[in-house]
C-alpha positions as CSV (number, residue, x, y, z in Angstrom):
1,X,16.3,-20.7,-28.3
2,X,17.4,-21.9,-24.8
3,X,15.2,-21.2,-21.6
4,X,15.9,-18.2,-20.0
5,X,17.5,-18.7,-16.1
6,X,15.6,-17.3,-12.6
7,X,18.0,-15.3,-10.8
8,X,17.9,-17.6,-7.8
9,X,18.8,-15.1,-5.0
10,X,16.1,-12.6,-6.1
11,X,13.4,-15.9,-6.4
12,X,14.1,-16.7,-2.7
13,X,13.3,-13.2,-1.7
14,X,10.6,-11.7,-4.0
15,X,7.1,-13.3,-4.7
16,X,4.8,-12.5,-7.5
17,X,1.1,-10.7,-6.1
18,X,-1.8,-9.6,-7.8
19,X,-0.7,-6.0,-7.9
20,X,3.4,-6.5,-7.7
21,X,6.2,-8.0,-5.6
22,X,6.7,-8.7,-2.0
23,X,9.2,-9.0,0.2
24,X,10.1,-10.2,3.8
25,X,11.6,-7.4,6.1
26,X,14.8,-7.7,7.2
27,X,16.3,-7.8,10.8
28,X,14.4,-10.9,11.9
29,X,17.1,-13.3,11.9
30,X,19.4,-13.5,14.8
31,X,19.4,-11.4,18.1
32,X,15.6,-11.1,18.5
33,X,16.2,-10.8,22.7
34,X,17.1,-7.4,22.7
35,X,14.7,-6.3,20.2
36,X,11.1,-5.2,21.4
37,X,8.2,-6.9,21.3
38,X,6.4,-4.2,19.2
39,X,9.3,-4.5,16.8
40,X,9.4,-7.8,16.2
41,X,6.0,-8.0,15.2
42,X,6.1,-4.7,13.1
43,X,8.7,-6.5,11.3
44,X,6.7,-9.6,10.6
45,X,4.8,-8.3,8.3
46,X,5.5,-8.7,4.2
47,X,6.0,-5.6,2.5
48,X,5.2,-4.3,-0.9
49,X,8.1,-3.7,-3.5
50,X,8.3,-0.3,-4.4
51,X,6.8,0.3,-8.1
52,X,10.3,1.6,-9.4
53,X,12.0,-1.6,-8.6
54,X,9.4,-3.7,-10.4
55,X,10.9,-4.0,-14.1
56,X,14.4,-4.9,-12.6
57,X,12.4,-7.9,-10.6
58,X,10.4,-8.9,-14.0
59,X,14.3,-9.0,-15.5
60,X,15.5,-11.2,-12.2
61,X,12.8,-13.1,-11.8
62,X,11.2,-13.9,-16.5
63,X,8.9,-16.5,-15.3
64,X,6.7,-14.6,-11.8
């Protein structure tokens, strides 16, 4: 039976924790000069991947 393939686009974005799945927060790519300081560090922070969305991960991602 062949090897199963990682959905490359989902294993550049999610990554495997104890508990789940994180993922970076968007809007922290381009035109940070207009955008607060306070917001721009809120938004550096990882965030956890909602528990609903985990089995469609697990399918995108066979090997986390």
């Amino acid at each position: 039976m062949p090897k199963m393939k990682t959905n490359r686009a989902a294993a550049k974005r999610f990554r495997k924790t104890a508990d789940g799945f994180k993922r970076g927060q968007s809007h922290r790519r381009h035109i940070l000069t207009k955008k607060p300081s306070k917001r721009k560090r809120q938004l550096r922070r990882e965030m956890q991947v909602h528990e609903t969305d985990h089995d469609r991960i697990k399918q995108l991602l066979p090997y986390a």
